[in-house]
C-alpha positions in Angstrom: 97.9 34.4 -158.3 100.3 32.0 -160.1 103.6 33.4 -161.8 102.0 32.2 -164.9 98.8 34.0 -164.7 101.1 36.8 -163.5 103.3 36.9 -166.8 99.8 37.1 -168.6 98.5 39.8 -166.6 101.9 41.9 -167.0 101.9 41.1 -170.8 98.3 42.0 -171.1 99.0 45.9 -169.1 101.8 46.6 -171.1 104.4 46.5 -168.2 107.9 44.9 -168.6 109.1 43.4 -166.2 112.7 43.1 -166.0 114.0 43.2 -162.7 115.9 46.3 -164.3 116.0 48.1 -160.8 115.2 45.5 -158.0 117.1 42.1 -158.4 119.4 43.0 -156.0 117.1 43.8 -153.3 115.3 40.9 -154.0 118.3 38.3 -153.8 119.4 39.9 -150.6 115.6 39.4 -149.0 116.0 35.5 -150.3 119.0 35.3 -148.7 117.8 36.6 -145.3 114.5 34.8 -145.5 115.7 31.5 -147.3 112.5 29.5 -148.2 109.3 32.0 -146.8 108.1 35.7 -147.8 108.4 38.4 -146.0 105.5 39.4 -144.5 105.2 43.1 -145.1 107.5 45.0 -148.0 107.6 49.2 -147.8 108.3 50.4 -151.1 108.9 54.2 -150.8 108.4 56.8 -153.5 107.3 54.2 -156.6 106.8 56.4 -158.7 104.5 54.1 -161.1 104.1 50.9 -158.9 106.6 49.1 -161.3 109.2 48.2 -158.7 106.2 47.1 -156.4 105.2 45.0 -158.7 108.2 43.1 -159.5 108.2 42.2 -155.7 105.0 41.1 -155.9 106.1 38.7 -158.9 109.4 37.6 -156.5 107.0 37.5 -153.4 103.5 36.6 -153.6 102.8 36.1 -150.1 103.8 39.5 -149.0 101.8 42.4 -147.9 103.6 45.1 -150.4 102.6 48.8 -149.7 103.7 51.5 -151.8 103.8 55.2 -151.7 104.0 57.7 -153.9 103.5 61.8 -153.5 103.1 62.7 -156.9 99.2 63.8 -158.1 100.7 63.4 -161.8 100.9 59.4 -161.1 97.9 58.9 -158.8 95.7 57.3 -160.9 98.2 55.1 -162.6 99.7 53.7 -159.3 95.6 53.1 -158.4 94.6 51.1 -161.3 97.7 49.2 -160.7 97.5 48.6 -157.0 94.5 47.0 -157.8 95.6 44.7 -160.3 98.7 43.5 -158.3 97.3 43.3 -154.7 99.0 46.1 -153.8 98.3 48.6 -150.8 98.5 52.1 -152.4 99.0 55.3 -150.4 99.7 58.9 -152.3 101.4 60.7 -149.7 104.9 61.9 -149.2 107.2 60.2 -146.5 109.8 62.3 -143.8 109.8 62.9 -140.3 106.7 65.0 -140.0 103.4 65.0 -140.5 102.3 68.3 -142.0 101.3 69.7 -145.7 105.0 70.2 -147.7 106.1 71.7 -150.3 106.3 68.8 -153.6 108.7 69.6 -156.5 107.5 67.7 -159.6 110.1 67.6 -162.3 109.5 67.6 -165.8 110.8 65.0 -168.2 112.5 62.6 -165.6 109.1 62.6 -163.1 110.9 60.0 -160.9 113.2 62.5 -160.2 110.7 64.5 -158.2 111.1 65.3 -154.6 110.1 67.1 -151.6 113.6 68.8 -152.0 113.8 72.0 -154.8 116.2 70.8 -157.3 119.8 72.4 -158.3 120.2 70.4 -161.3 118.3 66.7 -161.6 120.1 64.2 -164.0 118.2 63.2 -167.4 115.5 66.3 -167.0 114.9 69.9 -168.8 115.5 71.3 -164.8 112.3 72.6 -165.2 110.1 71.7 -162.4 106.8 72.8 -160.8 106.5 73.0 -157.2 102.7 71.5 -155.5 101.8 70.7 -151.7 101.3 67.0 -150.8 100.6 65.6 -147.5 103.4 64.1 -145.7 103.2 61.2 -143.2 105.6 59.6 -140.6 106.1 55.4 -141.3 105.1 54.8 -138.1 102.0 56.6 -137.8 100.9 55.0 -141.2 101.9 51.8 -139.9 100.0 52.5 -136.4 96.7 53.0 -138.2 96.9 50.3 -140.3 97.0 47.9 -137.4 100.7 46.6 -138.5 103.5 45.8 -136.1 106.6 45.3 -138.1 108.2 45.5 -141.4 110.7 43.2 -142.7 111.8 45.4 -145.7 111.9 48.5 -147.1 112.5 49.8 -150.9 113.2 54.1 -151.0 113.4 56.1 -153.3 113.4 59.6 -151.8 115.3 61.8 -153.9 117.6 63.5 -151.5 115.7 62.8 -148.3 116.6 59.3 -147.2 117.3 59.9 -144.1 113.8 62.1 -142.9 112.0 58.9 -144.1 114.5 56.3 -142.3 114.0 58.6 -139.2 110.0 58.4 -139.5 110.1 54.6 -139.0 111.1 55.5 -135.3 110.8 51.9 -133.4 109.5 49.6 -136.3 113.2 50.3 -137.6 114.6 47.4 -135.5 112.6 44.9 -137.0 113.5 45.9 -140.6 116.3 42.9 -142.2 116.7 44.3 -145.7 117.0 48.1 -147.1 117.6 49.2 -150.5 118.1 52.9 -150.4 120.1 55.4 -153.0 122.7 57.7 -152.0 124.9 60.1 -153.0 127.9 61.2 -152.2 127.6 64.7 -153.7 124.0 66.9 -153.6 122.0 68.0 -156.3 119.1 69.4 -154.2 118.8 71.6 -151.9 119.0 70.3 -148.2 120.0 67.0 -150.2 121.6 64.4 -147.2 124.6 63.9 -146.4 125.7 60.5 -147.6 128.3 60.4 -144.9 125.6 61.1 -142.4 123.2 58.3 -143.6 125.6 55.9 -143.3 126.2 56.9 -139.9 122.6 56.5 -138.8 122.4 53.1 -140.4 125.3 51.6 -138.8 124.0 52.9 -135.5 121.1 51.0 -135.9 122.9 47.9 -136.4 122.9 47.6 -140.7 125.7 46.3 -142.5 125.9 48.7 -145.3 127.2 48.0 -149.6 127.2 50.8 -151.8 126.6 49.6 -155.7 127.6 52.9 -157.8 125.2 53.1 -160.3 126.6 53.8 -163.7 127.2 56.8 -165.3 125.5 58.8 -163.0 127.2 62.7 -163.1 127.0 62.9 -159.3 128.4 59.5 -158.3 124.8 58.2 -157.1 124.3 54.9 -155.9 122.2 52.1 -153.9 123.1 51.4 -150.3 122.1 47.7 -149.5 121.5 47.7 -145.9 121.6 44.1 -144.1 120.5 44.3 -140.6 123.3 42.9 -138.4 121.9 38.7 -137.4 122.4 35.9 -134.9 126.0 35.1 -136.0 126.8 38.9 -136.6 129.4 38.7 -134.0 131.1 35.3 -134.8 131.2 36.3 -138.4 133.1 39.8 -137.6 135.6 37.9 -135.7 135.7 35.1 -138.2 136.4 36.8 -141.1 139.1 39.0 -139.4 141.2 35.6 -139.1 139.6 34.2 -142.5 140.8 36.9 -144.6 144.3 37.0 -143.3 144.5 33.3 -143.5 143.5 33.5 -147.1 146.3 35.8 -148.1 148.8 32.8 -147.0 147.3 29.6 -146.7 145.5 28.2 -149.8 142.1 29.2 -151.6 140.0 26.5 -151.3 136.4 25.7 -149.8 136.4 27.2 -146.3 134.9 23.9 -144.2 132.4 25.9 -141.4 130.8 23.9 -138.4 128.0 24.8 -136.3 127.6 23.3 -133.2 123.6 24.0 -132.2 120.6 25.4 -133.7 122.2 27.0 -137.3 119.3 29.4 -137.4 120.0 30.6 -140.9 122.8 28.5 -143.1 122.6 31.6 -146.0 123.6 34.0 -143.9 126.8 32.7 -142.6 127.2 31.6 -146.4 127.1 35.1 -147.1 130.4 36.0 -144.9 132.2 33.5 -145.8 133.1 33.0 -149.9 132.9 29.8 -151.3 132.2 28.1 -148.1 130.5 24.6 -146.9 128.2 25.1 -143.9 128.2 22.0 -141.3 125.6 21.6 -138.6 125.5 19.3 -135.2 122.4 20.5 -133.4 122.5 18.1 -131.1 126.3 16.8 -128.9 126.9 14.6 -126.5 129.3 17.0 -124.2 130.0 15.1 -121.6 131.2 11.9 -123.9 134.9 12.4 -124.9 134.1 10.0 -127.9 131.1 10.8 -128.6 132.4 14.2 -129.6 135.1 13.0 -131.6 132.8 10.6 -133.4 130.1 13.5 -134.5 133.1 15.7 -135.5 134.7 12.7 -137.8 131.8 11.7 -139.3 131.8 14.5 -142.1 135.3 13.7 -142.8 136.5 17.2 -143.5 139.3 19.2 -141.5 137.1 22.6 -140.1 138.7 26.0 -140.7 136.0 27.3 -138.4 133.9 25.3 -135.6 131.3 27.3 -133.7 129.6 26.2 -130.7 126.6 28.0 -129.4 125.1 25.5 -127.3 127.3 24.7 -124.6 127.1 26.5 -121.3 129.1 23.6 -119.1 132.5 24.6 -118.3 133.7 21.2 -118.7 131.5 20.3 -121.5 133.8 23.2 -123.2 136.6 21.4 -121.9 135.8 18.2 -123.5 134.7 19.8 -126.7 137.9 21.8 -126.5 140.3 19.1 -126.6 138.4 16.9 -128.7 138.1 19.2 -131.6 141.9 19.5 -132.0 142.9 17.0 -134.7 139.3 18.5 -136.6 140.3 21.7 -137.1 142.9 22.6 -140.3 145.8 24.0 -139.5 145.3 27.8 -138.5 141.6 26.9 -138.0 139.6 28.4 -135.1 137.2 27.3 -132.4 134.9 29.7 -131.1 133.2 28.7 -128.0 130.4 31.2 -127.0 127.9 31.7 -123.8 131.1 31.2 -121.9 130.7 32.9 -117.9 132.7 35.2 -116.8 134.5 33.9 -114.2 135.7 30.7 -115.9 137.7 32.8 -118.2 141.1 32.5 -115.8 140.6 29.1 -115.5 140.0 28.0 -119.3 143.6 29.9 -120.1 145.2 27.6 -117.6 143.3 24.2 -118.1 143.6 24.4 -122.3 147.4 25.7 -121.6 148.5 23.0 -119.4 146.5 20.1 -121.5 148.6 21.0 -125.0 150.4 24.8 -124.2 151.8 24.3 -128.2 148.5 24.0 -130.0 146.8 27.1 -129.5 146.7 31.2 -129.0 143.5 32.6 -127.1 141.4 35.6 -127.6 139.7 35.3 -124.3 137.5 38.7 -124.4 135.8 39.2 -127.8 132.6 40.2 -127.7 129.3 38.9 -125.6 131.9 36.1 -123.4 133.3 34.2 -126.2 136.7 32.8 -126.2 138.6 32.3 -129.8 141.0 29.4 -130.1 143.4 29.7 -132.9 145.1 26.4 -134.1 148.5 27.9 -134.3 152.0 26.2 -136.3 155.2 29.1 -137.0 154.4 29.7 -140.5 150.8 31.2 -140.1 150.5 31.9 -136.6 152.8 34.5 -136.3 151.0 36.5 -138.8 147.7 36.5 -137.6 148.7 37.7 -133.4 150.7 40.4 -132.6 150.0 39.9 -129.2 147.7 37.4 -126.8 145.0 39.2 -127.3 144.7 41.0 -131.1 144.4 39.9 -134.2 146.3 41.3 -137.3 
């Protein structure tokens, strides 16, 4: 179906579609997966379908199943899952499977949850409790003959992190999470925000908590970005990046990759304001060669990656070569760099030009940091050989 014939159909149902509750989500998933559609989107406790469907209007392509616990909205979410292409599923969603207690709340329905409610925001407090059935993720997702999900909308009500924990191992595969959270309860057994951060950042999210507004009890969404390829150049990256920001001038950051740039929006999304270069192919083992490739975008780099190079002396050659490329307090990260060569590229870089650089030499998974050093920024960035400010 066509956005157009889309519009029509919404227009025609009476929904209003306003991206009211998931643009964000949906600009983080278009950031992640640049120019394709997810293939399968989760969207947990929808209430009325309406945030499922405003993903199917941003991703047609997608398989988008929904679920919802409440009897009230059954037959609602069912004519609508029908109209949208939508896989619809009325059960609740923890860390069990079992029958469960289901507290529906009057006046603000959405607020309804498998946790009894102290005092739910914009309802009477009057609520009636039901059983549901309640289903693990990945059982649901067993039977269904699915083997991974690349993003997940919830909207538990308190229970975020039972229904994380029923994903079990299809968790790892999941990029993008749009969760709420809040720091104080107002159910009973309500989580612990504290404590579903923690299990996120265990399992390798990047986390961004947008307070929503106006809400008595500080609630908010947690946009959870599963950590990527360049993850670890980017944390060490931006820990000189930011620092040289405070003292050097704000301008467009110039960013090279050297080898396959899997994902050019992602690293744009560390780096503010920032042009992303790519080499996928270089010449190593031809001093001019590399100078040539390097020159030819006529920039100075504040940041060259390589991820491709494996030969010591390829590094080498790169090494020196990418000196008068790199701004001043720019840095070279050379990654995939064996152990044992580690002594030896502190003496061979040191003895070639000893003034131009400090070293890192053990970040994280073998790379070795080159910082392009002169007195006035230098000194703020290393307290000592091997730490950054």
């Amino acid at each position: 179906m066509n956005q157009d014939k889309f519009k029509t159909l919404l227009l025609e149902k009476g929904v209003n579609l306003q991206y009211i509750l998931t643009e964000n989500f949906v600009k983080s998933i278009k950031r992640e997966f640049v120019d394709k559609d997810p293939e399968v989107i989760l969207d947990i406790g929808s209430r009325d379908l309406e945030q499922s469907i405003e993903l199917r209007y941003s991703f047609p392509n997608s398989r988008i199943i929904a679920f919802e616990p409440n009897p009230n909205q059954h037959k609602l979410c069912l004519e609508r899952s029908k109209l949208f292409d939508i896989d619809f599923i009325g059960c609740a969603i923890s860390d069990e499977e079992n029958t469960v207690d289901f507290w529906v709340v009057d006046f603000n329905e959405g607020g309804s949850s498998l946790l009894k409610p102290i005092d739910v925001p914009w309802s009477t407090n009057i609520s009636t409790k039901t059983s549901v059935p309640c289903r693990r993720i990945d059982n649901v997702l067993r039977e269904l003959n699915i083997d991974k999900v690349d993003c997940a909308w919830i909207d538990v009500q308190g229970l975020e992190l039972k229904a994380l924990m029923g994903f079990g191992s299809y968790l790892k595969d999941v990029k993008v999470i749009q969760t709420e959270a809040s720091p104080n309860p107002y159910y009973e057994g309500h989580v612990d925000m504290n404590d579903l951060q923690r299990f996120l950042i265990e399992n390798d999210f990047e986390l961004d908590f947008i307070p929503a507004r106006c809400h008595p009890y500080k609630e908010g969404d947690l946009m959870c970005i599963k950590k990527g390829y360049y993850h670890n150049f980017t944390s060490l990256a931006n820990k000189v990046y930011n620092n040289t920001k405070k003292l050097n001038r704000i301008r467009t950051s110039n960013v090279l990759v050297i080898g396959k740039c899997h994902n050019t929006e992602y690293l744009k999304r560390y780096f503010e304001n920032s042009i992303i270069y790519n080499i996928e192919d270089l010449n190593f083992k031809d001093e001019t060669s590399i100078d040539e490739s390097l020159e030819q975008f006529n920039v100075y780099f504040d940041i060259i990656l390589d991820v491709s190079s494996k030969d010591y002396w390829d590094q080498i050659r790169l090494i020196r070569n990418s000196t008068r490329h790199l701004s001043v307090g720019g840095i070279l990260i050379i990654e995939n760099i064996l152990n044992e060569y580690l002594e030896r590229y502190a003496f061979d870089i040191w003895e070639y030009r000893h003034n131009e650089y400090f070293f890192e030499e053990n970040f994280e998974d073998n790379s070795l940091v080159l910082v392009r050093n002169n007195l006035k920024y230098g000194k703020n960035w290393i307290k000592s050989r091997n730490s950054f400010n």
